[in-house]
C-alpha positions in Angstrom: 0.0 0.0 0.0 2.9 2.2 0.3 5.1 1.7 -2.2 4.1 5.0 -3.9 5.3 6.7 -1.3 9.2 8.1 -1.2 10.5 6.5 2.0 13.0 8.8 2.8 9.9 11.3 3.3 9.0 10.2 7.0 6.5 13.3 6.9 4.5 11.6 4.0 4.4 8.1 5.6 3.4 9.2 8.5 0.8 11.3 6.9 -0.4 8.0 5.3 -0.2 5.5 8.3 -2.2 8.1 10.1 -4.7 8.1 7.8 -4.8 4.5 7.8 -5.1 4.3 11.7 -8.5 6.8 11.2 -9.4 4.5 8.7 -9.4 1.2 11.0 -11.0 3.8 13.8 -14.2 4.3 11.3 -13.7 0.3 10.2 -14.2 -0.7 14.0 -16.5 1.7 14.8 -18.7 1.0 12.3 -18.3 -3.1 13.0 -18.7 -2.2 17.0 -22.0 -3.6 18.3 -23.1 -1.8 21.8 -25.7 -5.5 22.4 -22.6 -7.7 21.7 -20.9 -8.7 25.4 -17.4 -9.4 25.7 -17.0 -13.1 27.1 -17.3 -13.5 31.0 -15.4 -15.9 33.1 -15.8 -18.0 36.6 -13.7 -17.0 39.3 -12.0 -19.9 38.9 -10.6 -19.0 35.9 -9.3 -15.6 37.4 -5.8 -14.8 37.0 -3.8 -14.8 40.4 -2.1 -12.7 40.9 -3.6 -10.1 38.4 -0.3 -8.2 37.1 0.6 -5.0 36.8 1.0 -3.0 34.1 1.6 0.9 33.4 3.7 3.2 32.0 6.1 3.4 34.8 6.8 1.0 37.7 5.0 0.0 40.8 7.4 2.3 43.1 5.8 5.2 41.1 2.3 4.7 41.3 0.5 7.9 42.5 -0.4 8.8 46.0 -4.1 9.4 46.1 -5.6 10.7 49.2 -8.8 8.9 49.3 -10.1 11.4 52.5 -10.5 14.4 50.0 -10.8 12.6 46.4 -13.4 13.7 44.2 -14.1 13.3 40.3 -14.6 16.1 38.6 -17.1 16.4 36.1 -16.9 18.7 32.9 -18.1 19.2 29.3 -21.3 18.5 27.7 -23.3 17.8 31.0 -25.8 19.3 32.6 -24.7 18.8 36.6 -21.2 19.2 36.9 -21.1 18.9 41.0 -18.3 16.7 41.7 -18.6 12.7 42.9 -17.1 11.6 46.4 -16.0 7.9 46.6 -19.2 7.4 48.5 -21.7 9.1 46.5 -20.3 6.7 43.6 -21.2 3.3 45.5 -24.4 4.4 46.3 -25.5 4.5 42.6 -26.0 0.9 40.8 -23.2 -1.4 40.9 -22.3 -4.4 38.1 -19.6 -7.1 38.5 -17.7 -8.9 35.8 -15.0 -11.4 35.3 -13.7 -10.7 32.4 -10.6 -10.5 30.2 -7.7 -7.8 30.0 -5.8 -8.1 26.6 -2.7 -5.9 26.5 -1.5 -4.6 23.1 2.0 -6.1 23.9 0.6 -9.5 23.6 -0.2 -11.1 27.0 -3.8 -10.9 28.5 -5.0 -11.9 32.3 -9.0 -12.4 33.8 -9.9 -10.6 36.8 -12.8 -9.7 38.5 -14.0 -5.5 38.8 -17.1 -4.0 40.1 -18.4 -0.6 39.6 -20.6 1.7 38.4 -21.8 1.2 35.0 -20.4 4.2 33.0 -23.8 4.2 31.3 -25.7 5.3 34.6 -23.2 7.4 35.4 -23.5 9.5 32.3 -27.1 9.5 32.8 -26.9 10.9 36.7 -24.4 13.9 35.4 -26.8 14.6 32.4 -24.5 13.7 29.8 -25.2 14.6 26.3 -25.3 11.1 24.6 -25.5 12.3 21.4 -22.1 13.7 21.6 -19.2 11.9 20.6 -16.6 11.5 22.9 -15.9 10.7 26.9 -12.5 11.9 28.3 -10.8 10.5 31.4 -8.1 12.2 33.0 -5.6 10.8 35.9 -3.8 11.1 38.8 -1.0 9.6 37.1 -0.8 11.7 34.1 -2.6 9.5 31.9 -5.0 10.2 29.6 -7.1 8.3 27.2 -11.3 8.1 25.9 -13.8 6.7 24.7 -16.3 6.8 21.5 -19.8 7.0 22.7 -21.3 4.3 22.0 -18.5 2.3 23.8 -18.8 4.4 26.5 -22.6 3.2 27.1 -21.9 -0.2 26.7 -23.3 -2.3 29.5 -19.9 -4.0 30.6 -17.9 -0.5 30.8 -17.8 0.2 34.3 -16.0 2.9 36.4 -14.4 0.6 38.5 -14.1 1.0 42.1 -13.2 -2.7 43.6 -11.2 -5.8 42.5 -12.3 -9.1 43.7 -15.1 -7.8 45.5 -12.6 -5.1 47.4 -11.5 -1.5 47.0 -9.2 -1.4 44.3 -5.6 -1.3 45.4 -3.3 0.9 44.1 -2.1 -0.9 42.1 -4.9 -1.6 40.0 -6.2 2.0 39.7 -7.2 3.3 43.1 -9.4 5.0 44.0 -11.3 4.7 40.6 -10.2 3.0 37.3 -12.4 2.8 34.1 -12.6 -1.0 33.0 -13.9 -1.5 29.0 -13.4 -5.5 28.3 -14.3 -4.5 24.6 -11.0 -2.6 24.4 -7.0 -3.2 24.2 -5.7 -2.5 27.8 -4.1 0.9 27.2 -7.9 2.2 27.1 -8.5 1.0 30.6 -7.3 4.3 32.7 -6.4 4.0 36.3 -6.6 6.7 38.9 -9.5 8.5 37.4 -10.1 12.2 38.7 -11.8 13.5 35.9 -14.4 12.2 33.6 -15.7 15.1 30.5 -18.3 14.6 27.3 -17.0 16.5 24.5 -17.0 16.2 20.3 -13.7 17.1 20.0 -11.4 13.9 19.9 -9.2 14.4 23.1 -7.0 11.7 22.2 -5.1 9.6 24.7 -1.5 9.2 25.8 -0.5 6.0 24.1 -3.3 7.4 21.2 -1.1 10.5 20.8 2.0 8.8 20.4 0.3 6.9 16.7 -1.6 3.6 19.0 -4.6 3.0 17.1 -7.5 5.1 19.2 -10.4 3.0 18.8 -8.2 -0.2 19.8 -11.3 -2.6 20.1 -11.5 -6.1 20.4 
């Protein structure tokens, strides 16, 4: 497909495997069924123990004070009050077993419970029809979501593992968990969530990983 292209001009083929990556994003998005459920798992099948992945080690993982953490809420919503831990748990809770897949190749089952990002959107008076969530972390990280992956019934802000708080090192206090996705589009250490039709991209999205990433 490239060999039109003058190699030695790294502007051009970027220029073309860019458009390539938006054309896959449109491909998947159009093949992406919000009814279809990603495969669930028993518990004995969970993977112990669940590893760790970010973009920097364990030693680094961000200090979160869970006394005075709240989630902001911005964009194209109509209640923009933040959310405390608590307020969070007492909305409607789902819990799935259900499989991580990592773009470098390994995958692990685990077990996370949250809030349906779904009812979530609905409490904050999200505007649906819009085309984007953001997330934004503790950590630095950033990534989002297409809509309609965002209202999917298994995408869940997460807020325990195996039936506990999440630990740090899976995301604490809050992590988003979308089992229809590559990994990288899981965020951890969630302190904003924002509805917007601007693409905002991701961190591992921004550096050319395909942004739609589905499975």
């Amino acid at each position: 497909m490239l060999t039109g292209c003058n190699l030695q001009d790294g502007d051009q083929v970027d220029k073309v495997l860019w458009a390539m990556s938006r054309w896959n994003d449109r491909v998947q998005a159009w093949l992406f069924s919000g009814h279809k459920l990603a495969p669930t798992f028993t518990s004995a099948q969970i993977t112990t123990p669940f590893p760790f992945n970010a973009f920097y080690g364990q030693d680094d993982i961000p200090e979160v004070d869970l006394a005075s953490y709240s989630l902001a809420v911005s964009g194209r919503v109509t209640d923009k009050a933040p959310w405390t831990l608590e307020s969070l748990r007492k909305l409607p809770q789902r819990s799935d077993i259900t499989r991580l897949i990592c773009v470098e190749g390994w995958s692990a089952i685990g077990q996370w419970g949250g809030v349906p990002l779904k009812t979530f959107l609905e409490h904050i008076g999200a505007d649906t029809t819009a085309k984007f969530v953001g997330f934004k972390c503790a950590d630095r990280y950033y990534s989002s979501l297409d809509m309609p992956t965002a209202l999917h019934p298994q995408t869940l802000l997460a807020l325990d593992y195996a039936d506990v708080a999440l630990p740090p090192e899976y995301g604490y206090p809050l992590r988003v968990r979308v089992p229809t996705k590559l990994g990288f589009k899981n965020p951890k250490h969630v302190v904003e969530i924002f509805v917007s039709n601007d693409n905002p991209g991701g961190y591992w999205e921004d550096q050319g990983y395909n942004w739609f990433s589905g499975i």
